[in-house]
C-alpha positions as CSV (number, residue, x, y, z in Angstrom):
1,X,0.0,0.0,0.0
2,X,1.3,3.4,-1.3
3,X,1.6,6.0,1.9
4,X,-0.3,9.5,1.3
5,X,3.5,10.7,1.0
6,X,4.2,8.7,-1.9
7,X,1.1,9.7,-3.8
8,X,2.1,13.0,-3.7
9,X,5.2,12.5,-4.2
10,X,4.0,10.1,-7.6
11,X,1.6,13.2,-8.5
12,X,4.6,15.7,-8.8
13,X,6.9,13.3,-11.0
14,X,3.6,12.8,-13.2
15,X,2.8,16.8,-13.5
16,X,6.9,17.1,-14.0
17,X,7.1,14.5,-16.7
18,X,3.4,15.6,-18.6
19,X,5.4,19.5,-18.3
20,X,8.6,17.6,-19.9
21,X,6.8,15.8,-22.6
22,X,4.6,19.1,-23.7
23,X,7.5,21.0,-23.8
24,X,9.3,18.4,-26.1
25,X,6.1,18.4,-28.4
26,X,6.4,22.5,-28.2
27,X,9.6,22.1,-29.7
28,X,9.0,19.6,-32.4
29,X,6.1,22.0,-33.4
30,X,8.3,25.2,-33.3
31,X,11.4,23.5,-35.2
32,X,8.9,21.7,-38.4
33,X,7.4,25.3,-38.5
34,X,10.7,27.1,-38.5
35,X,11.1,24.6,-41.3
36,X,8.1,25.3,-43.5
37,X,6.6,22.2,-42.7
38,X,2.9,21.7,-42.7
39,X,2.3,18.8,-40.7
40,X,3.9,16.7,-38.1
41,X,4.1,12.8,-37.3
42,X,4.1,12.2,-33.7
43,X,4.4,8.3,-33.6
44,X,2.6,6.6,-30.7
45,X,2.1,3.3,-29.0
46,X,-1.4,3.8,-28.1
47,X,-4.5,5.7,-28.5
48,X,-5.9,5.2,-25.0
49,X,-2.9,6.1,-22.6
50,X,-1.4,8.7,-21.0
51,X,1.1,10.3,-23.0
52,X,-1.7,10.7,-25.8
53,X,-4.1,11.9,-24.1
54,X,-1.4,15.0,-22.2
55,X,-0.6,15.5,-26.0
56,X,-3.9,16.0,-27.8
57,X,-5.1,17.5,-24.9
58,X,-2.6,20.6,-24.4
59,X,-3.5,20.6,-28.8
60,X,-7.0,20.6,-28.3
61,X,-6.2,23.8,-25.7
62,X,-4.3,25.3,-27.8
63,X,-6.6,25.1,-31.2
64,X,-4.1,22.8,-33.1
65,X,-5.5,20.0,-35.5
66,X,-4.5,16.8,-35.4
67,X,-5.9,13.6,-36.0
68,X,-5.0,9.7,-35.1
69,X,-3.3,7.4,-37.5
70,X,-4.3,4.1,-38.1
71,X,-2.7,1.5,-40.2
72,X,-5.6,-0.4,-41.6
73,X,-5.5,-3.8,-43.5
74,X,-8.2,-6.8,-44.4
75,X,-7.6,-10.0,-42.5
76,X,-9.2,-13.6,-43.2
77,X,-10.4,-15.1,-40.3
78,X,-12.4,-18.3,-39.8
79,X,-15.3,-19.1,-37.8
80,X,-17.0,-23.0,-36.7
81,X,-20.1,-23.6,-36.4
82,X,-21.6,-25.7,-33.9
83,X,-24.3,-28.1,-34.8
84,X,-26.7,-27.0,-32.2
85,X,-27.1,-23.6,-33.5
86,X,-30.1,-22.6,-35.1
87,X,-30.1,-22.7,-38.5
88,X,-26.8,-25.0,-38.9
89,X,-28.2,-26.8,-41.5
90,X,-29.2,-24.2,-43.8
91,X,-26.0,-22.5,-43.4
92,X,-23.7,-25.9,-44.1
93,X,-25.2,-26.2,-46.7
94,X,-25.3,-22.6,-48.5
95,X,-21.2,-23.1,-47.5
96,X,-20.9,-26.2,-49.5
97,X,-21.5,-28.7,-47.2
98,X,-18.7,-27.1,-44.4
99,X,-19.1,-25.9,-40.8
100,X,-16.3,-23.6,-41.0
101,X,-17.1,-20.4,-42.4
102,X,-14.4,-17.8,-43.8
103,X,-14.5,-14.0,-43.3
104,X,-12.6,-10.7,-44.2
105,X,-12.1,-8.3,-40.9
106,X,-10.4,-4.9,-41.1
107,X,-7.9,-4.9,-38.7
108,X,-6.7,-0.9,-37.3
109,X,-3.0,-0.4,-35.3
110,X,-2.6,2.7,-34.4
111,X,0.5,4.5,-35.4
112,X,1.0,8.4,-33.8
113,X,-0.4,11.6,-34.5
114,X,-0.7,13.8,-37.7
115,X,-0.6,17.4,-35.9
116,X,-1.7,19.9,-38.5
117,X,0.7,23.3,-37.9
């Protein structure tokens, strides 16, 4: 268990590392602009955590576009079907006499940030 102390403590790192991390993507920003660039690519391990959601928050604040980047591509993926499930017959049969059916998903990984400058 984690004293009252050490919470604090914990908070303080996490307000000093979110200030390091928005002054990093300050300075990305500033040096693509001093560049003539348009955009940036901030690449990311996840849409959902932390460091994301510090980032596109402090851009949202600050009225900068930006907007996720997925890789997306079609997978195959196969399915059984059990012979107690309504309908099993009619389906076998439509699928060529076969209980295992065959399907196309589209499959997103997220990639990073495009930040629009």
């Amino acid at each position: 268990i984690m004293s009252f102390l050490d919470e604090i403590n914990l908070a303080k790192q996490n307000a000093k590392d979110n200030n390091t991390l928005i002054m990093n993507l300050k300075n990305e920003i500033l040096n693509a602009a001093s560049k003539g660039l348009t955009t940036i690519f901030l690449p990311l391990n996840s849409d959902k955590d932390e460091t994301t959601k510090t980032i596109t928050d402090y851009l949202k604040k600050e009225n900068i576009d930006f907007q996720f980047k997925y890789d997306r591509h079609q997978e195959q993926r196969e399915t059984y079907m059990d012979a107690h499930m309504g309908g099993y017959h009619e389906a076998v049969a439509r699928n060529g006499g076969s209980n295992i059916f065959t399907y196309n998903v589209t499959v997103s990984t997220f990639r990073g940030i495009i930040v629009y400058i």
